[in-house]
N, C-alpha and C positions, 0 to 999 in steps of 0.2 A: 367296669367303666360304662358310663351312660353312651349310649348307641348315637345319641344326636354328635356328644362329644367327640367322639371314635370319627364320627363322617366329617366332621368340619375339620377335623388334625388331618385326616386322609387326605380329604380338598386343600388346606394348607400344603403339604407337601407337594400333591400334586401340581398345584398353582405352579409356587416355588419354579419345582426342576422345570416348568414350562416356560418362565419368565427371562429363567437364569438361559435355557436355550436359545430363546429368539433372538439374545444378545451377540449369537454368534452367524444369523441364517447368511446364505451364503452373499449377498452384498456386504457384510460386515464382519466375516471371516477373518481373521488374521493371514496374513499373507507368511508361510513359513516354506521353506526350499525343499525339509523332509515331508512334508504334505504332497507338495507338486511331483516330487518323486513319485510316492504313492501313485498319483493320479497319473501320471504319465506313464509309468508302467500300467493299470489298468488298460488306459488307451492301447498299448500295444498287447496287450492281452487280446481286447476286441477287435484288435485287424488281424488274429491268428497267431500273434506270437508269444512266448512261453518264457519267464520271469529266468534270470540270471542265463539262459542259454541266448536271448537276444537282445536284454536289457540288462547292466549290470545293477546290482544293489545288495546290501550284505542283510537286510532284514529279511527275517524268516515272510514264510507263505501268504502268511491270513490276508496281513493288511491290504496284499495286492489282489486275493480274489476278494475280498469288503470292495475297493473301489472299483473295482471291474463288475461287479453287481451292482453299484451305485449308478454308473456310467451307461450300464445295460440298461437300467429300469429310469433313467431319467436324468441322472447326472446330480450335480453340485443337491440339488433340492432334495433328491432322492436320499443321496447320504447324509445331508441334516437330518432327514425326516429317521433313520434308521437310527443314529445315533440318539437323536430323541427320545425314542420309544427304550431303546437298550438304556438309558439312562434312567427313565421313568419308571423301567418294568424294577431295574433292583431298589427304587427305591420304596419302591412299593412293598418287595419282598424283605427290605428293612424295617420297615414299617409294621407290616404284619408280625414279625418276628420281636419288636418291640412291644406290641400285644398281646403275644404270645408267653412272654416272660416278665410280665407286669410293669412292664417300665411306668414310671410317674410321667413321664412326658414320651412319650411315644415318635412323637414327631421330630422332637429335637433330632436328636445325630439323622435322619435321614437328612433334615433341611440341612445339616451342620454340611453332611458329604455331597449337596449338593453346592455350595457357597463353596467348597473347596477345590472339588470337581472342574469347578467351572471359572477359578479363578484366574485372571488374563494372562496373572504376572506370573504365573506358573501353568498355566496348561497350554500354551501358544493357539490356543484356539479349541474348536473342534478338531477330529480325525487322525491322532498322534497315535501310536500304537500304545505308549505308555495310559493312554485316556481309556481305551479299552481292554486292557489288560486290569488296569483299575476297576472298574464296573465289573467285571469277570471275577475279580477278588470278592469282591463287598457279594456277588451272587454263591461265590464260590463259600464264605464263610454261611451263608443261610443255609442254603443246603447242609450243608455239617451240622448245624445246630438244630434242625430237621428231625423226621423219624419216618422219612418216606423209606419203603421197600427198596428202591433201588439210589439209595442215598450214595453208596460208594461208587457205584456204576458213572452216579452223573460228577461226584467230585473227581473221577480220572477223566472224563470227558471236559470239564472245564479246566483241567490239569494238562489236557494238551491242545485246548484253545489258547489257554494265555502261553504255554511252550511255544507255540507255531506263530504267535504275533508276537512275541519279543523275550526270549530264551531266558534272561536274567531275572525277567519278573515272576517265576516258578520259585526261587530260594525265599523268597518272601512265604509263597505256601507251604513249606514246606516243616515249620514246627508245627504249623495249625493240623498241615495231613498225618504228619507221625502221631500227634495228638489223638486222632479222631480214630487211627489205625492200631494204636498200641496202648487199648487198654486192658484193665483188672482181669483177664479175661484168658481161657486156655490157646493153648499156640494154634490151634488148628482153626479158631477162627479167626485168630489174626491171619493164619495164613489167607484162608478163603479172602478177608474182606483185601486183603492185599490183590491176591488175583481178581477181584471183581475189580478192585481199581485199574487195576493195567491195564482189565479188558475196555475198559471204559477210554482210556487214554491212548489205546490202539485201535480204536475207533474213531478218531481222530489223524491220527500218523498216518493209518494205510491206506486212506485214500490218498494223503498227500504225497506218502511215496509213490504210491500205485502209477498217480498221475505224471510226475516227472520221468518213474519210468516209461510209460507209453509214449512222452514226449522224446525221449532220447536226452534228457536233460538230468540226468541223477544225478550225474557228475559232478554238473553246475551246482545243482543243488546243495551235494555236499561242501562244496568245496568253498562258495559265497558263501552261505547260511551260517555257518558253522567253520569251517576250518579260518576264514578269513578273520571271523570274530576272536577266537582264539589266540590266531598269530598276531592280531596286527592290534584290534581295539586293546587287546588287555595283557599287553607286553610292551609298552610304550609307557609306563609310569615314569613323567616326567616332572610331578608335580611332587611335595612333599607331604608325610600324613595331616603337617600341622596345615598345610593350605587348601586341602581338602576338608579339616574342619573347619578354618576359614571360611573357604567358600561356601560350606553348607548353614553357618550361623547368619552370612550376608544373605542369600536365597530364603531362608526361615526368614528373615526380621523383611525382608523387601515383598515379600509375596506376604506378607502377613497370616502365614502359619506358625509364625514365633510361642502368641499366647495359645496356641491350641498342641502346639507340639506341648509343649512346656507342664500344663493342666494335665493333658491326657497321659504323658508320661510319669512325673507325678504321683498321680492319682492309682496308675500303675502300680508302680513299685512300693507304694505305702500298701497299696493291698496286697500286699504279699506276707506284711505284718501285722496288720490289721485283721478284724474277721470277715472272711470272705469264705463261700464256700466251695468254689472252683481255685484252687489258686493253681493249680497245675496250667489250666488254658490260661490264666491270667500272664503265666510265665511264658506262652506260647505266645500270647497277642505282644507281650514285648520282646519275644524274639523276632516276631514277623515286623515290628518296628524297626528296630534297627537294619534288618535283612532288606525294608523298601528302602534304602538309600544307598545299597551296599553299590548300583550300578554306578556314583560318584567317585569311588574310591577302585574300580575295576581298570578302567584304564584313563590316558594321558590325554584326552580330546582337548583340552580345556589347554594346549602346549601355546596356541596365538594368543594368549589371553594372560590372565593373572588373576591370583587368589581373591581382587578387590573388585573384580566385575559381575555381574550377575548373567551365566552364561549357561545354558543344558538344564535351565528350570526345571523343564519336563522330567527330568531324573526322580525330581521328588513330587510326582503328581502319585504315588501310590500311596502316600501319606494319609492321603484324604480320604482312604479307604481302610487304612490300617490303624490310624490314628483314634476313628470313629468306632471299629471293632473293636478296640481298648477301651476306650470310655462304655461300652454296652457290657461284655465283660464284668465291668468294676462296679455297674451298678447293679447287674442282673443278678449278682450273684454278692453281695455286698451282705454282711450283719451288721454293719455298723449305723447305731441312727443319725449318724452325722451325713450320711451318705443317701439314705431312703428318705421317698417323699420329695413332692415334686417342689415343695421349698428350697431344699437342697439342690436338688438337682437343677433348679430354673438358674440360681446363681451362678453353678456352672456353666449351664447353659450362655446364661449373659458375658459372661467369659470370650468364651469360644467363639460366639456367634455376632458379637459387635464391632470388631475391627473388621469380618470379614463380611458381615453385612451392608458397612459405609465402603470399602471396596467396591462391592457391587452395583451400588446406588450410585456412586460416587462414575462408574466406569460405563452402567449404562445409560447416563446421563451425556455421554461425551462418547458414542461408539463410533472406531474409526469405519472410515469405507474404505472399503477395498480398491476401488478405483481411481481413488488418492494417493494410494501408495506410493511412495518413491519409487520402486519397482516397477510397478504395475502401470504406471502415470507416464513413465520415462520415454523423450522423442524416438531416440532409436525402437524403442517397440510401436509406438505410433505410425514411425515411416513403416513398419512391418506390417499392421494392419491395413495400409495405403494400397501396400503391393500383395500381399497376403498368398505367402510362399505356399506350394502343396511341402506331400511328405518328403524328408531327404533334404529340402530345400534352405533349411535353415537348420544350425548348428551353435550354440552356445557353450562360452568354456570361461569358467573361472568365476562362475557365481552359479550356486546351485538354488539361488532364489525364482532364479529366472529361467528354470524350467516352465516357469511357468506360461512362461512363451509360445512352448510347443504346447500348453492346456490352452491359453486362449485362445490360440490362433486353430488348435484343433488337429493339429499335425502330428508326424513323429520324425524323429531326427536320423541324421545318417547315419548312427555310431552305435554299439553300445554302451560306448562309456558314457551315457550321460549326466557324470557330473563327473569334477576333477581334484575336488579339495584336497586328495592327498598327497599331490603334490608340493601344498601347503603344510601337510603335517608330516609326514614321514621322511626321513633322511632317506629309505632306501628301494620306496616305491615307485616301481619300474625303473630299474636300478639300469636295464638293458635296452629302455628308451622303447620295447619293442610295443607297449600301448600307447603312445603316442605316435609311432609309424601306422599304429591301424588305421586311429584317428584320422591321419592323414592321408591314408587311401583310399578309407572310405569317403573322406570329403571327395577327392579328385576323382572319384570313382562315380559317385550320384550327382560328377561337378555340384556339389550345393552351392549356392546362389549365393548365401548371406553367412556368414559368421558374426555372431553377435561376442563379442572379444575383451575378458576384463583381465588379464594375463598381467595388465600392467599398471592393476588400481593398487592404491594403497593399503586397501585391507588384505593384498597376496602378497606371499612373498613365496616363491620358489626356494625349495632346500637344495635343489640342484638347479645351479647355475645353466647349467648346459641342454637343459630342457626347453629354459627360457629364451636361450638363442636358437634352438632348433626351431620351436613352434614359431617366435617373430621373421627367421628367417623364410619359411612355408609362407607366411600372411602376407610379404615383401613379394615373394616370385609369382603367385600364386591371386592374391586380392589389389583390392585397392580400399582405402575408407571412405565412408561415404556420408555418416553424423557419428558424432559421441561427444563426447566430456573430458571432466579429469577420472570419470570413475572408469569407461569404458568406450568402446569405440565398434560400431557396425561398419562389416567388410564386405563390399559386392565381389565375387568372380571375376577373375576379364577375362571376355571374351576373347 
């Protein structure tokens, strides 16, 4: 390939992931309730305190020391900027790896995975753990396809990054790792590459155990992280399998990943009867396909809702990663001349890349702000900036968007429950009412000032009646209201 050609495809991608980022810098953020968590556990990270022992949340480790190093080194800007670069760096390592195995267009599926990456209606923004688990993937498959000395070493090491930021997104690895772990080859060096992998992915683990132990928080550790996930996320199928493909064919056509699932799978499975010279990885790249969506069909979240609304997008932002690793796959290793040659492949390309192109053009043409938001805009947070409570001082229940309260305002709240939604979804969480007496002592405890109070909008509903009259009864003896709406209502203290 001519060298001028090579740097202008490079610059093209480059551009690209840099254009498609600024789309998100932090006035133009999407506002999402699982973000503000993140971020609000960071915050109580840097006043000294230690993730599930004084903050609850059921996501693994990473995300929360990512935003507590965001927040260290600068905040909101800091974490665009990281996520930037960790976006740019695999695309670059796709890139080269596209050169590397002669692709006719080299640039194509990086610019593809970044149009994917980055698309609104499926990635809620920046800073989701599923968005970096994603990026982790597309690095995690270059490496494998690699010939570095310590190639296994860094796939267990990226094997317990994406473990440690979001548990379920490892099964998706996991035919590409057997793959790369179990070939032609005698048992003693599968055995070896296997223990060089673990070593790699416990290098990872022990410090995060290490760490909870020194904190006196293991416990927590286990028992949020993991056992919670277990019991609660994925024992709760409330939904049927047929509405779960439902709801995944609405998310594909609304996010407009429809023509690029469709192509890339496709193109798949015909190469497995066509001539191809890997078809073994090729059967791994569509196993790891279907595997990035398995988190849709794991449990019942989606119980407020119905199979016709477009809800938990984020579930299939690993698409964009896996979908793309298919398409490379089928061409890299392709005999057929229907398939070789950048004539062939541009048409695919046009495929793929023109709904999700006019998406993008279409979206940053029209980016919301953040300061607009209905959320973020709303009187009751405005009287809060007026008065601008310290820490303890204010308490929110019943909208987990609005965590974001205690990020603007710069605070941390009294409790550690800082969010409540399950008592929206689970018939038989806190069955003994005794997390809602915490709740409530710790309020009377730090007297907090303000309760900012949606207990009784229309998008809740209590599965236990008797919760809803405990907490109104508390707000009754205990508050007074002082602004709100029909969605919500802010409650002073009396003195």
């Amino acid at each position: 390939m001519n060298l001028s050609k090579t740097n202008y495809s490079f610059l093209l991608v480059v551009l690209v992931s840099l254009v498609l980022s600024l789309f998100y810098i932090p006035p133009h953020n999407i506002l999402c309730g699982d973000k503000e968590v993140y971020r609000y556990v960071g915050r109580v990270m840097l006043e000294g305190g230690v993730p599930y022992r004084d903050v609850f949340d059921h996501k693994p480790p990473l995300i929360f020391f990512l935003n507590y190093a965001a927040l260290a080194l600068g905040g909101d800007w800091a974490q665009w900027t990281m996520d930037t670069l960790l976006v740019l760096a695999a695309s670059g390592l796709f890139f080269q790896l596209g050169r590397k195995y002669n692709l006719a267009c080299p640039w194509l599926l990086p610019v593809l995975f970044n149009l994917m990456v980055r698309d609104y209606a499926i990635s809620l923004g920046m800073g989701m753990t599923r968005e970096y688990t994603t990026v982790l993937f597309l690095v995690f498959f270059c490496v494998l396809m690699g010939k570095h000395r310590y190639r296994y070493y860094f796939l267990g090491f990226l094997s317990g990054l994406i473990f440690f930021m979001q548990q379920d997104q490892v099964l998706a690895l996991a035919p590409l790792l057997i793959y790369s772990l179990l070939p032609k080859e005698d048992a003693a060096t599968v055995v070896r590459r296997i223990l060089v992998t673990a070593a790699g992915f416990l290098s990872v683990a022990l410090p995060v155990v290490l760490y909870f132990a020194w904190h006196g928080a293991l416990k927590d550790f286990f028992e949020d992280a993991f056992l919670f996930n277990l019991g609660w996320y994925t024992t709760t199928l409330k939904e049927s399998f047929g509405d779960h493909l439902r709801k995944m064919k609405l998310v594909l056509d609304e996010g407009w990943y429809e023509v690029t699932f469709m192509v890339a799978v496709t193109l798949g499975v015909c190469s497995l009867f066509f001539r191809n010279r890997n078809k073994r990885l090729v059967l791994a790249c569509l196993a790891a396909v279907v595997l990035s969506v398995i988190p849709e069909f794991l449990g019942g979240r989606d119980v407020l809702s119905n199979a016709n609304m477009m809800t938990f997008t984020h579930y299939y932002l690993s698409l964009s990663a896996s979908l793309c690793i298919l398409l490379f796959v089928v061409f890299a290793f392709t005999e057929e001349p229907a398939l070789q040659g950048w004539k062939a492949q541009a048409i695919y390309g046009a495929l793929v890349l023109t709904s999700l192109s006019y998406t993008a053009l279409r979206y940053g043409a029209h980016l919301p702000f953040l300061k607009e938001d209905t959320d973020a805009s709303m009187p009751e947070l405005n009287y809060l900036r007026e008065y601008k409570p310290k820490d303890r001082q204010l308490f929110v229940f019943g909208n987990t968007n609005l965590v974001y309260a205690y990020n603007t305002l710069g605070i941390t709240g009294p409790s550690k429950w800082v969010y409540q939604h399950f008592y929206f979804l689970y018939d038989n969480w806190d069955i003994d009412h005794g997390i809602l007496r915490s709740i409530m002592g710790d309020l009377l405890r730090y007297r907090t000032a303000y309760i900012l109070d949606y207990s009784t909008s229309p998008n809740n509903r209590f599965r236990d009646p008797e919760v809803l009259a405990l907490w109104q009864a508390f707000l009754a003896e205990h508050y007074q209201p002082v602004c709100g709406g029909d969605e919500g209502w802010l409650w002073k203290f009396k003195n």
